[in-house]
N, C-alpha and C positions, 0 to 999 in steps of 0.2 A: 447812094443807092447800092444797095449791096448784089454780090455779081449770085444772080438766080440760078446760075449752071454752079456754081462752089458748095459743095455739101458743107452742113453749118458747123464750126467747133463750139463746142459746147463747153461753160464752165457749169460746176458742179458746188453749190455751196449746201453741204450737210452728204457726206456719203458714208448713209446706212446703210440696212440690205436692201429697200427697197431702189434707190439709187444703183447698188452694185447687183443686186439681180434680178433686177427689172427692167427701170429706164435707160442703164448705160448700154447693157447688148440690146436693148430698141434701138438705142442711135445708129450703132453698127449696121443692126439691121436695117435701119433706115436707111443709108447712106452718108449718116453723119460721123463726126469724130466726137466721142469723148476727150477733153481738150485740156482741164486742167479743174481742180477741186482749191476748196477753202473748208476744211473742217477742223478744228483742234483736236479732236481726238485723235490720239498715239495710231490705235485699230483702224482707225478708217485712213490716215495719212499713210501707214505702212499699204494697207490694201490698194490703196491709191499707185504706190511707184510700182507695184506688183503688175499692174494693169496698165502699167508705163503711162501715167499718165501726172501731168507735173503738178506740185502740189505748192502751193503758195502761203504765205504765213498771216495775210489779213485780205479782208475782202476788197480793200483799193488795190491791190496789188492783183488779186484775181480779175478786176474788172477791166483793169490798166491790161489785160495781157492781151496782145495782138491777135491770137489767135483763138480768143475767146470773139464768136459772134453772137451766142445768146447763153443768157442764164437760168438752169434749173438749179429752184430752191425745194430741199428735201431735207431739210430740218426739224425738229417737233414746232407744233403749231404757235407757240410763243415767241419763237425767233425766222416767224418770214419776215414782219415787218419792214424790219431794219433794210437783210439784201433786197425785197422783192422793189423799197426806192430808191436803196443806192444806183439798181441795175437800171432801174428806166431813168433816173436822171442823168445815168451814164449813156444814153439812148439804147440800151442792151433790151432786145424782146424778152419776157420774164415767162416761163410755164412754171408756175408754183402748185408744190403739192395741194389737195385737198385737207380739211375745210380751208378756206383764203387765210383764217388765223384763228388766235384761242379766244378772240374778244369779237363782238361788232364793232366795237369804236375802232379798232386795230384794220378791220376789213374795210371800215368806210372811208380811213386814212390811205387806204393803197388803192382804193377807186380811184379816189382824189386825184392820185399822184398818177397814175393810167391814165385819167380824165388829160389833165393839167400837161402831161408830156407827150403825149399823142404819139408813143409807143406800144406795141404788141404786147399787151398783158393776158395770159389763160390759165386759170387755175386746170388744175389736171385733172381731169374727170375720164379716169379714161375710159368707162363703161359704155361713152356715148362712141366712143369708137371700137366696140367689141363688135364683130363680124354680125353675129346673132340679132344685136341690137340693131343694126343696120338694117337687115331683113325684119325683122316686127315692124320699123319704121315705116319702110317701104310697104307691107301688107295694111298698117292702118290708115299710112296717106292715101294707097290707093284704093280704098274702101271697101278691104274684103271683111271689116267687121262690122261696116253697116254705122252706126250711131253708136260710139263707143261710151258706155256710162260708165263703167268703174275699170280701177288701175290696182294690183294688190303685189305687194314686195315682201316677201320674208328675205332677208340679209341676214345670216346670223354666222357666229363663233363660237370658241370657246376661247377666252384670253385670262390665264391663271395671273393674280398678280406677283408669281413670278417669272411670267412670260422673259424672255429674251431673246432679241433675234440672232446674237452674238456669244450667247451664255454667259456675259458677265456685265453689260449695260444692266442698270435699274430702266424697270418699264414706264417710261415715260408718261404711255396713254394711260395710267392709272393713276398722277400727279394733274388735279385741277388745274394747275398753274402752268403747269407746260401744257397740255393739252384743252383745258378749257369747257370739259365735260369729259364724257364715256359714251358707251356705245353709241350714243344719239349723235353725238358730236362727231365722232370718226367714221361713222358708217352710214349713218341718214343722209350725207350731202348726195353721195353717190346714190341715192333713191331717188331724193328729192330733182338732184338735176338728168336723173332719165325721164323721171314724167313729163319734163318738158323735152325733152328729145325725139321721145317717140309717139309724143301728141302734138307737138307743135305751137304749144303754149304751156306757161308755168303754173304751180297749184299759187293762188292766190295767197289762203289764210290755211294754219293750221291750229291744231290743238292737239296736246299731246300728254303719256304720264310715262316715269320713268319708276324704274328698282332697281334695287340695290338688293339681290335676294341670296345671292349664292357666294360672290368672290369680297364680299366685306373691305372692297379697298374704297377709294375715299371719292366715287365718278358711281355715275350711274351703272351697271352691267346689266340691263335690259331699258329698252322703250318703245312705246308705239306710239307712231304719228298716225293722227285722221285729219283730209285735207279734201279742200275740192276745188276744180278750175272754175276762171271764169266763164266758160260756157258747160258748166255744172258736171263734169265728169268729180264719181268720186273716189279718192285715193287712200289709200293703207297702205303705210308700213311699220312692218315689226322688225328692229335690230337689235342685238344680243352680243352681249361675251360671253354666256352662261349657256350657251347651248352645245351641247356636244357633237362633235364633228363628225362620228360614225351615225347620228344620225340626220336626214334628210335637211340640209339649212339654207338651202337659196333657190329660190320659186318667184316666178316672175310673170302674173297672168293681165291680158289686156282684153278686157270685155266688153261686145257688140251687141247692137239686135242682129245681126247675123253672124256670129262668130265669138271664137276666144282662141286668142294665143295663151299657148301654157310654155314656159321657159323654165327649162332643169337646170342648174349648175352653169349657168352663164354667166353670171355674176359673181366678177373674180380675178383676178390676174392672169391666168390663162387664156386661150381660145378654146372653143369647143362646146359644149353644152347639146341640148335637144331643147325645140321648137317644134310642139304640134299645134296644129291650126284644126279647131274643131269648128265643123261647119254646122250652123242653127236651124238652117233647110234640110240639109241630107241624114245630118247627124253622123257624117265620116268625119274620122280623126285622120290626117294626114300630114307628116315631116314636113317643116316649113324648109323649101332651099335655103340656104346659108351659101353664099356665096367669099369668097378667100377665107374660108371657114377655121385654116389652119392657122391663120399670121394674129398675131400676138398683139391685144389689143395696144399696149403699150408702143407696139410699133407703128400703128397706124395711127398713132395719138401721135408721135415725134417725127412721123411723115405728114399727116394735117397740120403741126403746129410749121414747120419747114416751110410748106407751103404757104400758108399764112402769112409767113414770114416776111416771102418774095411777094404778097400782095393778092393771092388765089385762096379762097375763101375763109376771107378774115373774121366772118360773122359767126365760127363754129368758135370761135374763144372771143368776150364777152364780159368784162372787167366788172358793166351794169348787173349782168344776168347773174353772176356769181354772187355780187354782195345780195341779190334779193334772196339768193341760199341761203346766206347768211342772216338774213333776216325771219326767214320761218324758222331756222334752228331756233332763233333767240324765243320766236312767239312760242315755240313749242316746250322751250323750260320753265316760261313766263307762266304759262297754263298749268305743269305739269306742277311748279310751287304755291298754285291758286288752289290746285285737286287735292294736292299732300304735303303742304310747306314740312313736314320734320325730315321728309324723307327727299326733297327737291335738291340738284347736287347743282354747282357751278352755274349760279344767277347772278346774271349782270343786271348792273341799273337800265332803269328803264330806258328807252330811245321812242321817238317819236315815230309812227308805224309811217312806211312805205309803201301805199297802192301798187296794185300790178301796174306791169309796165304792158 
């Protein structure tokens, strides 16, 4: 049993930028230690002693270290697989970046091994821990929008295919093979697993169509998913790499018979955003409170997984709940190369469908 007063050390396998300017000053801010990395890359092992933190030459060696007690995998989506079951057969908790991987056979293989070892597995979703989201949750559980029928998400970017976050990595999310799609693939999970956050149940079935209109790399750079729960709320999202940053790209509305949340710029790595709550009686638009408005969703993602950890609410990561992500992604390429096979990007063989859970 691990001592619940000890802030957790952290090993680190794949540190890019989101790792180095994200998740590791969350841990700080957490109360954790960034503890020790495994990446081969030259840039990220130097970044690594820079940030004094030790860096190891294979992943039995990072898993083997003492002062590792949990592992984040932040790798491109091809290569969780591997640490995300080295670490749980090593009994190591796992928070793996989003989507769980570039495949569904790859994501139903780390269920498996979650299942099987009866270790702490959460992919990182950390939108469900953005201050913002917390507050719409709590306004629809406690029923200021009345009978909420539809969910609508614009997520979008602009991502050039020669984005880099480094200025000299090749962009990875624009290689099928590492990534395993585009836009739909990297940005829809984080849609997909808010509808179940802030309604309290998952979208069941999707359908969806993808393009390839502007960036001519070899992944989709636009999609929209239409979805609906099993007690018939219905869902839209539009995600994008083709969209331009200067204008308006993340919108996030939750609509009632009595109400609609509209959410600005919440959806993000950031904290912060605007939340009005428009009323269906009065017709006032009034600022939803956001409570710890300013702490960084990342940080409250590495302080719930912490706690989790020691045994206090393990059920906000969800090993089952993840792979069902993973399985509307698949539905929604499935459909998207039904609507326009020439232009359908990164299709996997078919898999046998999953009911809600």
């Amino acid at each position: 049993m691990r001592d619940a007063a000890r802030p957790l050390g952290w090993g680190i396998v794949g540190y890019g930028w989101v790792a180095r300017d994200f998740s590791g000053p969350a841990m700080r801010a957490a109360g954790h230690k960034p503890a020790a990395i495994f990446d081969p890359s030259p840039t990220a092992r130097a970044a690594a002693r820079a940030d004094g933190l030790a860096v190891h030459d294979t992943l039995a060696s990072l898993l083997a270290d003492p002062a590792v007690d949990a592992v984040y995998v932040a790798t491109p989506n091809h290569r969780h697989r591997v640490p995300v079951e080295q670490a749980l057969a090593s009994g190591l908790p796992v928070l793996c970046e989003k989507p769980m991987a570039a495949s569904l056979a790859e994501a139903q293989a780390m269920a498996r091994a979650a299942r099987a070892s009866g270790t702490l597995y959460g992919t990182a979703f950390d939108q469900r821990h953005h201050p913002a989201h917390d507050a719409m949750r709590l306004a629809v559980s406690g029923g200021r929008l009345g009978t909420v029928t539809a969910l609508r998400i614009v997520y979008a970017c602009w991502l050039g295919a020669d984005w880099s976050a480094t200025g000299g990595s090749p962009n990875w999310r624009a290689d099928p093979a590492a990534a395993g799609g585009g836009a739909l693939m990297d940005l829809a999970p984080h849609g997909l697993d808010l509808v179940e956050f802030l309604l309290g149940e998952p979208v069941c079935a999707v359908t969806g169509a993808v393009q390839n209109r502007v960036h001519g790399y070899a992944v989709d750079d636009g999609a929209m998913i239409l979805g609906r729960t099993a007690s018939g709320v219905l869902v839209s999202l539009h995600v994008a790499y083709n969209h331009p940053e200067t204008l308006p790209r993340r919108r996030l509305e939750v609509l009632g018979t009595d109400g609609l949340l509209v959410a600005n710029d919440t959806m993000g790595q950031e904290p912060g955003g605007r939340v009005v709550l428009h009323d269906a009686r009065t017709g006032e638009a009034c600022p939803l409170e956001i409570p710890d408005a300013d702490t960084s969703p990342f940080t409250r993602q590495i302080a719930a997984f912490g706690r989790a950890v020691h045994g206090e609410g393990r059920d906000r990561f969800d090993a089952v709940r993840d792979l069902h992500t993973m399985e509307l992604l698949h539905q929604a390429y499935e459909a998207a190369a039904r609507l326009q096979p020439a232009t359908a990007f990164a299709r996997r063989p078919p898999v046998e469908a999953v009911p809600c859970r």
